[in-house]
C-alpha positions, 0 to 999 in steps of 0.5 A, a space after each residue: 522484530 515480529 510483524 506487527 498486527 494492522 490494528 496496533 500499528 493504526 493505532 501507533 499512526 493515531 498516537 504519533 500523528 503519522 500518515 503511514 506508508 504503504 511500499 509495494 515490494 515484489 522481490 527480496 531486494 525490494 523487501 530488504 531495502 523498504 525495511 532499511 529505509 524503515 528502521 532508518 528513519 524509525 518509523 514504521 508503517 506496511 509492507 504490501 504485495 498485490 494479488 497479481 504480485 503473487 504470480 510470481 511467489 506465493 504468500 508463504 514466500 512472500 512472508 517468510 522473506 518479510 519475517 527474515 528481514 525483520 529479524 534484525 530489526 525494530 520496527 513496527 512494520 505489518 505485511 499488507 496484501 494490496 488490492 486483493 482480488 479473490 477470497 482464495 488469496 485472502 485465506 492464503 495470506 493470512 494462513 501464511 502471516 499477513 497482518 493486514 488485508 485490501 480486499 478490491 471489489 470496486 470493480 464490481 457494482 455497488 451491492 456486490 461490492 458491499 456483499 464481497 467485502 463483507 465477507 472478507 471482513 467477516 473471515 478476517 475479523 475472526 482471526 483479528 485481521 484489520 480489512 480495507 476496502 475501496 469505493 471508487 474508481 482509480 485509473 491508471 496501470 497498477 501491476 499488470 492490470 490497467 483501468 481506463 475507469 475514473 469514477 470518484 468515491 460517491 460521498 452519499 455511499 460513504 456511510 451506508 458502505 462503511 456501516 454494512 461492510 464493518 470494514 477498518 479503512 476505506 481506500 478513495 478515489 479523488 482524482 488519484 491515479 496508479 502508475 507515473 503516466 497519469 497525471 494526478 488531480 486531487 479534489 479537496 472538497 471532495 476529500 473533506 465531504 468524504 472524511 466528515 461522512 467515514 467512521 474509519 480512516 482514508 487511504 490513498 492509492 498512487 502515492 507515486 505521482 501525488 506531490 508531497 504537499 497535497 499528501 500532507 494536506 489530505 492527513 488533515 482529512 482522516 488520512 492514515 495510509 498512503 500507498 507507493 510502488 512505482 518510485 521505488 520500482 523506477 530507482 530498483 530499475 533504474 540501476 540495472 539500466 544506467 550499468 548497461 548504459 555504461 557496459 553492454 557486457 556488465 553481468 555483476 548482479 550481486 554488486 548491482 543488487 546491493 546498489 539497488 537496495 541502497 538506492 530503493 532504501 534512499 527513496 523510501 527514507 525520503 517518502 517516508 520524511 517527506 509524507 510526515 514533515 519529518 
C-alpha cells in the first residue's frame, strides 16, 4: 500500500473515533516492526522521524525504507517528520514522500513562533501537506536535545495561534514530558480549556510515560495524535542487552534483529490496543 496523505488519514481517525499513534523509528528494524504491529492490529496511524533522526540517514533514505516495507501491506499508514527544526529539513522531506510535517518553533518567543510556522504551513499547503505546530513547552530528553523548560500551553494564545499560523494540528504541553526519566503530570483542566478554545486538533508528545488511562481520557478532548518513541527504543534495545547479559561473546546480529522486530512489534500492538480500548 502507498503512504497515505496526513489529511486522509485524520480524516479516517474522525471517522472510526481513534486516537492515532505516532511511533518514532530511527532504523529499518524499527520500521519494519511499527508496520507489523499495524497491520496486526488493522489499524492505522504514523510513522515519524525527527529532525535530529535524520543525522543518521536522510529523508530519502528514510522513506524509500517506509515505502519497502509497505509493499506488502494494507494499512493507512502516513510518514510523519516529528519535531521539525529547519525549513531545510522540511523541503527535503516532502521532495523525498513525507506525508505529514511537525514544524517545532516553541523554542522561539511567541511571534517568531507564529511567523516560522507560518511559513512551513504556507510551503506545505501548496503541495497538500497537513502541518502540526507546537505551543508550549515540553521537558524532557527527546533524541539528543534535552529541555530543561516546562512552560504549559497559554490557552489565551490557542486561538490567535492557530487563526494566523492556518496550521492543521496544535501539539500541547499539559504537563507531558519527552523521555522515561521524567515523571508526566497531566493538567486536565487545562486540557479542557485548551480544546474548547483550538479549531484543530490536539497532539500529545510523550506518549512513553503518559499511563494509558489518562491517553484515553484526554481523546475526549479533541485528541486525535499521540506520540511513542521511548517504549519501542527500550524493547529494540532491550534485546541486544539481556543476549550479552547471557553471552559476552554473543555476535548473531541477524537472529537478534529478528528478535528485536518481534519484540518492538508486540509493544507497538499493545500501544495501539491499549490508546484505543481496542
Amino acid at each position: 500500500m502507498q503512504l497515505v496523505n496526513g489529511y486522509k488519514l485524520m480524516d479516517y481517525a474522525k471517522e472510526k473515533g481513534l486516537v492515532l499513534p505516532a511511533f518514532n523509528t530511527t532504523n529499518y528494524e524499527l520500521t519494519a516492526a511499527i508496520i507489523k504491529g499495524y497491520q496486526s492490529t488493522g489499524l492505522g496511524g504514523y510513522i515519524a522521524i525527527s529532525s535530529s533522526n535524520l543525522k543518521l540517514s536522510s529523508p530519502k533514505i528514510i522513506a524509500d525504507m517506509v515505502k519497502s516495507v509497505m509493499q506488502d501491506f494494507s494499512t493507512p499508514i502516513a510518514l510523519h517528520l516529528d519535531h521539525g527544526k529547519s525549513f531545510e529539513d522540511v523541503k527535503a522531506c516532502i521532495e523525498a514522500g513525507f506525508t505529514s510535517i511537525m514544524v517545532d518553533a516553541s523554542h522561539l518567543p511567541f511571534e517568531e513562533n507564529i511567523e516560522e510556522v507560518k511559513r512551513t504551513v504556507e510551503y506545505c499547503h501548496f503541495y497538500g501537506i497537513p502541518v502540526e505546530a507546537e505551543l508550549g513547552a515540553i521537558s524532557g530528553k527527546e533524541d539528543d536535545h534535552v529541555s530543561e523548560g516546562d512552560d504549559k500551553t497559554n490557552p489565551e494564545d490557542i486561538q490567535e495561534f492557530v487563526e494566523r499560523t492556518n496550521c492543521d494540528l496544535l501539539a500541547v504541553a499539559i504537563g507531558n514530558v519527552h523521555g522515561m526519566d521524567l515523571t508526566p503530570n497531566l493538567d486536565f483542566p487545562l486540557l479542557e480549556k485548551i480544546a474548547k478554545l483550538s479549531s484543530v486538533p490536539l497532539v500529545l508528545h510523550g506518549g512513553s510515560g503518559i499511563p494509558f488511562d489518562q491517553v484515553r481520557r484526554a481523546k475526549e478532548q479533541n485528541l486525535i495524535k499521540v506520540n511513542y518513541g521511548s517504549d519501542l527504543r527500550q524493547a529494540f534495545i532491550r534485546t541486544f542487552g539481556q543476549a550479552y547479559e547471557q553471552n559476552h561473546n554473543e555476535f548473531d546480529i541477524m537472529s537478534l534483529s529478528k528478535d528485536a522486530i518481534i519484540n518492538v512489534e508486540e509493544r507497538v500492538k499493545a500501544i495501539i490496543a491499549e490508546v484505543n480500548g481496542k
